[in-house]
C-alpha positions in Angstrom: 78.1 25.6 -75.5 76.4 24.6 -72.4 76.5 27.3 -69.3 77.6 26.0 -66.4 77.0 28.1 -63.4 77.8 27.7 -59.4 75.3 26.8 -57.0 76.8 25.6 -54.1 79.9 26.6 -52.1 81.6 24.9 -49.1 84.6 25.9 -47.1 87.0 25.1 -44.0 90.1 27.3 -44.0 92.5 29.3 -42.0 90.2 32.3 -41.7 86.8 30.9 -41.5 85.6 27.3 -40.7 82.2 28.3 -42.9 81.9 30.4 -46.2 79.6 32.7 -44.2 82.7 32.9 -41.7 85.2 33.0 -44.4 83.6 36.0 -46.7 83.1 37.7 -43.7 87.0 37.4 -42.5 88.3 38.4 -46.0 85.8 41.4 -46.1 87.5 42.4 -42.8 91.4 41.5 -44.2 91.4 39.6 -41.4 94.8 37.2 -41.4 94.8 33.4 -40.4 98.6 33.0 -40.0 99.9 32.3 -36.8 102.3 29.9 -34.4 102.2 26.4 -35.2 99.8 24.1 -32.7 99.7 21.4 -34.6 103.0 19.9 -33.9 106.0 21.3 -31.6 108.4 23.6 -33.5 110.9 24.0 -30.8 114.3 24.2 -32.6 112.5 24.3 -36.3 113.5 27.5 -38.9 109.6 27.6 -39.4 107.2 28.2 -36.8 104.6 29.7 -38.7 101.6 28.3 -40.3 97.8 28.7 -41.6 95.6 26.6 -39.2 92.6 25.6 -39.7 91.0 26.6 -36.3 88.3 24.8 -33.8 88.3 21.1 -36.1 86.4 18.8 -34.3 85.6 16.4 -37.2 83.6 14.2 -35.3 81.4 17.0 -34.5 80.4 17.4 -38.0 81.2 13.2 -39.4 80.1 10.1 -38.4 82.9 9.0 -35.7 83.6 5.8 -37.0 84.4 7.0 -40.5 86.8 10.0 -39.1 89.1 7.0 -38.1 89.4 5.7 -41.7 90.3 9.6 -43.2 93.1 11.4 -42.9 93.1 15.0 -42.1 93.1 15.9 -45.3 89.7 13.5 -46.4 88.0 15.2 -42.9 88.2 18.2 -44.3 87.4 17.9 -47.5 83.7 16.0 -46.4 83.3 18.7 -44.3 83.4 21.8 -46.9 81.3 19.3 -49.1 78.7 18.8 -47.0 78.5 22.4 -46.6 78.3 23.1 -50.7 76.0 20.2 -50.9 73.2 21.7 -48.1 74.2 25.2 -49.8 72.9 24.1 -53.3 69.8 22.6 -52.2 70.4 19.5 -54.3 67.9 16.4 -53.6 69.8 13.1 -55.1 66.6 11.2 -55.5 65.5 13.5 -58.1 69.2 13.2 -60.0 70.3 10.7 -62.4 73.5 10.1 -60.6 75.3 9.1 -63.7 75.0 12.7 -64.8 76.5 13.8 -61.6 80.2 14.3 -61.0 83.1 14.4 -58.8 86.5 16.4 -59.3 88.2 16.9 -56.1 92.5 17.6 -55.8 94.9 17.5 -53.7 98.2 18.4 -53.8 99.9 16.1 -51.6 97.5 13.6 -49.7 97.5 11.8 -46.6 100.9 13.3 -45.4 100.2 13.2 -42.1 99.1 9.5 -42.1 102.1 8.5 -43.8 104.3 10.0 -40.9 102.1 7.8 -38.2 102.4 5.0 -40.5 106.0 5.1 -40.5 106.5 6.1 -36.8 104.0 2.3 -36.3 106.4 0.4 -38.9 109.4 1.5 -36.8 108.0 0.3 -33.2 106.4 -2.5 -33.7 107.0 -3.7 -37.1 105.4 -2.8 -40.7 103.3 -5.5 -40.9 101.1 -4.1 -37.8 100.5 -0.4 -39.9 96.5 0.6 -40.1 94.4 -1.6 -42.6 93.5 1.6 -43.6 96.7 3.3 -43.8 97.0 3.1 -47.9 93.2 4.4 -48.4 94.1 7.0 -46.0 96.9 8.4 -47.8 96.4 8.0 -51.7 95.2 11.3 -52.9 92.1 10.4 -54.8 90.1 9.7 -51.4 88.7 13.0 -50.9 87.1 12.1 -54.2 86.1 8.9 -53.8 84.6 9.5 -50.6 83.0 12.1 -51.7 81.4 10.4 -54.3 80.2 7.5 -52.0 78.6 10.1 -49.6 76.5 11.1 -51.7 75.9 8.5 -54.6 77.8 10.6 -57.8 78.1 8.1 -60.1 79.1 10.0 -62.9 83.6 11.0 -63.4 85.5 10.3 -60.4 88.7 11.9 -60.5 91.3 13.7 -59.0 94.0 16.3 -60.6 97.6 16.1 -58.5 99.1 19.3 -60.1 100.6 20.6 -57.1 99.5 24.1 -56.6 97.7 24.7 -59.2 94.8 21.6 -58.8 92.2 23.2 -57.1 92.0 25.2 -59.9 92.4 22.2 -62.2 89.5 20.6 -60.8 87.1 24.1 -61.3 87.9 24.1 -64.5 88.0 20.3 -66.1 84.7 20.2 -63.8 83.2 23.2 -66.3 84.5 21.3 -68.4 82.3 18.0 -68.4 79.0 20.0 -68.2 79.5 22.5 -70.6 80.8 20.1 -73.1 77.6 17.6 -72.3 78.9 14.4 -70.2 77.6 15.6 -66.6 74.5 17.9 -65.1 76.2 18.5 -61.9 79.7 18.3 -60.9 81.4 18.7 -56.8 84.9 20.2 -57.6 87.4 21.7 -55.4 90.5 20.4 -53.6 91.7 19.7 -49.7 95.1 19.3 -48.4 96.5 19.1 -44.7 100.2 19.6 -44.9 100.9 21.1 -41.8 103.1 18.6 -40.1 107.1 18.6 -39.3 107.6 16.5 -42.4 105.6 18.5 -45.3 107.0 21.6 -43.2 110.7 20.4 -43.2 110.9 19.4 -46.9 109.4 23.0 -48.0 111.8 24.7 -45.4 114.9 22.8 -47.4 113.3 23.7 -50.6 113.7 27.2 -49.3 110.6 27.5 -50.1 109.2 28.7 -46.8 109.0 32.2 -45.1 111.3 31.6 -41.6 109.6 35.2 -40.2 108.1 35.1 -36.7 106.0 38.1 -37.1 102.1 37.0 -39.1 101.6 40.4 -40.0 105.3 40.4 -42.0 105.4 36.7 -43.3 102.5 36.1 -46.3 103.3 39.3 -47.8 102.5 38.5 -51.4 104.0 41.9 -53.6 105.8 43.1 -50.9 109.4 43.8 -51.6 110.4 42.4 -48.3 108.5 38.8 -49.3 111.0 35.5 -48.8 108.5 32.6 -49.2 105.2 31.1 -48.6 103.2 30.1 -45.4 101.7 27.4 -45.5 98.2 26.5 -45.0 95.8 24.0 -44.9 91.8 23.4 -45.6 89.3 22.5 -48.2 86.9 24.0 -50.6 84.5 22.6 -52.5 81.7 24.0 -55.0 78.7 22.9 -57.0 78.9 23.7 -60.5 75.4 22.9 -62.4 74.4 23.2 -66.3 72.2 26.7 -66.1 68.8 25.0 -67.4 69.0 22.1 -64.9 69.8 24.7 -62.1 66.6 26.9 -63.3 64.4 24.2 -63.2 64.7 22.8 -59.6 64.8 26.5 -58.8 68.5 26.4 -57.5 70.3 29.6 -56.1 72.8 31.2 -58.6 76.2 32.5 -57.2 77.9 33.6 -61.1 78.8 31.7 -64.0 81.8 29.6 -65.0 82.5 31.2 -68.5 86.5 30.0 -69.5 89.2 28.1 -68.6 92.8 27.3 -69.7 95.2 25.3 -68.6 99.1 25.0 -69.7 102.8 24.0 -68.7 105.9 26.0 -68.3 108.2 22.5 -69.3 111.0 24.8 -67.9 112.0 23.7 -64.5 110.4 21.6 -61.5 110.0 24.5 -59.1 110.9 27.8 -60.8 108.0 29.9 -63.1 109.5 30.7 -66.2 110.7 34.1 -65.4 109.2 36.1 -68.4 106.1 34.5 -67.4 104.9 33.9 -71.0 103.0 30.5 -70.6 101.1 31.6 -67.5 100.4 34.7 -70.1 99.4 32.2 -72.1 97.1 30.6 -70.0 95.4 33.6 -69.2 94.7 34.1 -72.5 93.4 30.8 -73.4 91.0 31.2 -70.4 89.5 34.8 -71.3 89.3 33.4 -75.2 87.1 30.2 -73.5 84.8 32.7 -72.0 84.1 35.0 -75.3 85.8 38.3 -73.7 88.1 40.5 -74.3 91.1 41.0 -72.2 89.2 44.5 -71.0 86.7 42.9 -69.4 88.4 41.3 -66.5 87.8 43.7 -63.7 89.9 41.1 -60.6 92.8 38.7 -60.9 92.4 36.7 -58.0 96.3 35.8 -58.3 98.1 32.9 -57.2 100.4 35.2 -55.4 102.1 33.2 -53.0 105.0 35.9 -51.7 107.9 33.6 -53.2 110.3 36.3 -54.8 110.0 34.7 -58.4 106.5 33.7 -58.5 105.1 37.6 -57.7 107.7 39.1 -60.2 106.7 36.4 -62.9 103.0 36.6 -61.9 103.5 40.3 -62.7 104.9 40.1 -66.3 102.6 37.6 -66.9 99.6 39.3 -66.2 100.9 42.6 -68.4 101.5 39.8 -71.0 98.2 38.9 -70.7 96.0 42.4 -70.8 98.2 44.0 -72.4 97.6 48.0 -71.3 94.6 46.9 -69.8 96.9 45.2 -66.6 97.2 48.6 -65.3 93.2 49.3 -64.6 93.1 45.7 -63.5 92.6 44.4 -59.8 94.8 42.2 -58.8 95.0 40.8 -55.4 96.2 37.8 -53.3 94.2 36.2 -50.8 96.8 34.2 -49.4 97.9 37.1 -47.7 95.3 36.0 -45.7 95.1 32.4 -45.3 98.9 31.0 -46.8 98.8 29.1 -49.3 97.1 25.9 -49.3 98.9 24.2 -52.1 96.3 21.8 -53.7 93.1 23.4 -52.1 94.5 26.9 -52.8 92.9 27.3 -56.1 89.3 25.5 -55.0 89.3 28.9 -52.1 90.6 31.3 -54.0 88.5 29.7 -56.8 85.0 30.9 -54.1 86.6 34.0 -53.0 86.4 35.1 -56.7 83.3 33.6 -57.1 81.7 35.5 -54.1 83.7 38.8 -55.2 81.5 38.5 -58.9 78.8 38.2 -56.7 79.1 40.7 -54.1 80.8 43.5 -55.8 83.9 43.2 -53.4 87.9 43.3 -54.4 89.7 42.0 -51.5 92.8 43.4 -50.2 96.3 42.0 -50.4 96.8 42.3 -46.6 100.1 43.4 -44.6 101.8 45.1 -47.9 104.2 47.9 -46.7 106.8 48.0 -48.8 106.4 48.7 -52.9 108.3 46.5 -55.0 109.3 47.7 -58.9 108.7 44.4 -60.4 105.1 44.2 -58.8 103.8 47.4 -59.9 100.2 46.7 -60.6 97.2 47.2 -58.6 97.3 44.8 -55.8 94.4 46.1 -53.6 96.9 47.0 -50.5 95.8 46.4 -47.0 91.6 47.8 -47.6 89.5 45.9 -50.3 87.1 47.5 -52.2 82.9 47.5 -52.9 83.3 47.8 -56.9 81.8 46.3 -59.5 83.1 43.0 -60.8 81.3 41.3 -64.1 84.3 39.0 -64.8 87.0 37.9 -62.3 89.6 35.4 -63.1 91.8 32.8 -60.3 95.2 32.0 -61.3 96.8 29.0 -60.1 100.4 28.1 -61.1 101.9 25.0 -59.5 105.2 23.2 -59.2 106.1 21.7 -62.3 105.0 24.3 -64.6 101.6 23.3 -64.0 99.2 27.0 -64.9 95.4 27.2 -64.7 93.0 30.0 -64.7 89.4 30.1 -64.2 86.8 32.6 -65.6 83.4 34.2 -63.2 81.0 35.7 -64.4 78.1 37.4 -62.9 74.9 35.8 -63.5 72.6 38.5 -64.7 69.0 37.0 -63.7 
C-alpha cells in the first residue's frame, strides 16, 4: 500500500475566510452563526444561518469568470487556490495525468437556479443565462477546478448529500494509495443559503427555528431541534508520501483508512441503532491497520438534529466498543453549521490540523447534558492533547456514511 499524505489545505467558511483564520477561530470556540444577510427573512420560521463573511470573489478571481460561477464554484476556486499555493506544487514539473480532482457538493448551483427561474418567469425561458446549466450542475467545482490548474488525471464529483466531502477525502486516498494518481485536489463546496434551500429544509423540519446563535447549533445538547445551516468550501492536497519527499513538500499527517457504507433504511432518518455508521467506523480503522484504541478524536458529523446525535452516539460505542468512553468526540458545527456537502472536506482539515497540532476542539454552547449523548464531547473549552489518530464522520441523507482516518506524520 501506497501512503498518501496531506500537503496542502484551503478553506472559506463561516468562521474563517483562511485556514490560518479558521484554525485560529476554532482554537478560540469562536461561533459563525448568525442573522441571515444574504436574503430578507422577514416573515420566515428561520432567520439563522452560517455566512460566509467579507466574499468579494472578484477580489480573489478573475472578474470575467465570477460571472460564469455560481456561488458555490466561487468558493470552491477560492479554498483551492489557497491549498494549491499552501502545497507548493509547480505543474510544470507534474505529469498531469497522474494528478487528480475530487471535489462534492451536495446540492449545486441552488442559487442560480432560483435567478434562472425568477428570468424564465419575466421575460420568457428562452432568454435564461447561456451559462445557467454550467452554473448549476454540481460537477463544476470540479471541472473548474481541474481546468485551473491543468489535472488531467479523474475528474469527479460524489453527490452524497452530507456526507460527500468526506466521500471525496476518502475515494481521493483512494486513487493514490491504490496507484492510479500522484496527487489528488479533494474536498467539497456548497452555497445553500438562499430562501429556497432554506424553505425546503425548514419543511423537512429539518432546521433549528431559534433566534439566539449561542442556543441554535448545539450538537449533544438536550435542548438541540435541528441544524443551521452553512455554507463554504474546503479543499486539500493529498500526495503519495515519496513524491511529496522528493519535491520537499510540507507534511500536515497522513491519510491512513477509509470506509464508506449505506443505511438502505430511510431517505432522511439514521438508522436508529446506528449499526451501519458502526460499521463504517470500523471498516475505516481496519483500512488504517489500527485498533479501535488508537483513535484519540472523532471529529463527528454531529449536526444537533435529535436522531442523528443519539444515533451518532450508539454508533460510536458500537464502534470502540469500551474504548468510546476515553474517546474525544466533538462537533465542529457547533461552530460553523453544517455545510452539507462541504461539511465533511472542513471537518475533514479541522481533524487534520487537530493530528497536527495536538488540539481537540470544543463542541461549543453545550449547557444542557443529554442521557443518550453521554460521551466525551469536549464542551464549550478544547483541549492541547495529543492526537496520533483522529477520525471525521460524515453521514448524509440517504444512508450515505463515510469516515476518514489522520494520522500524524512522524518525520
Amino acid at each position: 500500500m501506497r501512503r498518501v499524505v496531506v500537503t496542502g489545505l484551503g478553506a472559506i467558511t463561516p468562521i474563517g475566510n483562511t485556514v490560518p483564520q479558521m484554525w485560529e477561530s476554532v482554537k478560540a470556540g469562536k461561533c459563525g452563526i448568525d442573522k441571515i444577510t444574504l436574503y430578507d427573512t422577514t416573515g420566515r420560521k428561520v432567520t439563522l444561518a452560517g455566512e460566509v463573511k467579507s466574499f468579494v470573489p472578484e477580489e480573489i478571481l478573475d472578474k470575467r469568470e465570477v460571472r460564469k460561477m455560481d456561488r458555490y464554484v466561487q468558493l470552491a476556486m477560492v479554498a483551492a487556490k489557497e491549498a494549491m499555493q499552501d502545497s507548493g506544487l509547480m505543474m510544470e514539473n507534474e505529469d498531469t495525468t497522474r494528478c487528480g480532482c475530487i471535489v462534492s457538493s451536495g446540492i449545486g448551483g441552488l442559487g442560480t437556479i432560483e435567478a434562472g427561474e425568477r428570468t424564465g418567469q419575466e421575460k420568457g425561458f428562452d432568454r435564461v443565462s447561456p451559462h445557467f446549466i454550467p452554473m448549476v450542475i454540481s460537477n463544476m467545482a470540479a471541472g473548474n477546478i481541474a481546468i485551473a490548474y491543468g489535472f488531467q488525471g479523474m475528474c469527479t464529483c460524489p453527490v452524497t448529500a452530507c456526507a460527500s466531502g468526506t466521500n471525496a477525502i476518502g475515494d481521493a486516498f483512494r486513487q493514490i494509495r491504490d496507484g492510479y494518481a500522484d496527487v489528488m485536489i479533494c474536498g467539497g463546496s456548497e452555497a445553500s443559503i438562499s430562501p429556497l434551500g432554506i424553505g425546503g429544509f425548514t419543511s423537512l423540519k429539518a432546521l433549528c427555528q431559534e433566534d439566539d446563535p449561542k442556543r441554535a447549533s448545539i450538537p449533544f445538547d438536550k435542548e438541540r431541534s435541528g441544524f443551521v445551516m452553512g455554507e463554504g468550501a474546503g479543499i486539500l492536497i493529498l500526495e503519495e508520501y515519496e513524491h511529496a519527499v522528493t519535491r520537499g513538500a510540507k507534511i500536515y499527517c497522513e491519510v491512513a483508512g477509509y470506509g464508506a457504507n449505506c443505511d438502505a433504511h430511510h431517505i432522511t432518518a439514521p438508522l436508529e441503532d446506528g449499526s451501519m455508521a458502526a460499521k463504517c467506523m470500523q471498516m475505516a480503522i481496519a483500512d488504517a491497520g489500527i485498533a479501535p484504541e488508537n483513535i484519540d478524536y472523532i471529529n463527528a458529523h454531529g449536526t444537533s438534529t435529535p436522531l442523528n446525535d443519539k444515533g451518532e452516539t450508539k454508533a460510536v460505542k458500537l464502534a470502540l466498543g469500551d474504548h468510546a468512553k476515553n474517546v474525544m468526540m466533538s462537533s465542529t458545527k457547533s461552530m460553523t453549521g453544517h455545510l452539507l456537502g462541504a461539511s465533511g472536506a472542513v471537518e475533514g482539515i479541522i481533524t487534520a490540523l487537530s493530528v497536527q497540532n495536538d488540539f481537540v476542539p470544543a463542541t461549543i454552547n453545550y449547557q444542557v447534558p443529554d442521557e443518550n449523548c453521554d460521551l466525551d464531547i469536549v464542551p464549550n473549552e478544547g483541549r492541547n492533547v495529543e492526537v496520533n489518530y483522529a477520525m471525521s464522520n460524515s453521514l448524509g441523507f440517504g444512508g450515505h456514511n463515510a469516515t476518514v482516518v489522520f494520522k500524524k506524520h512522524v518525520f
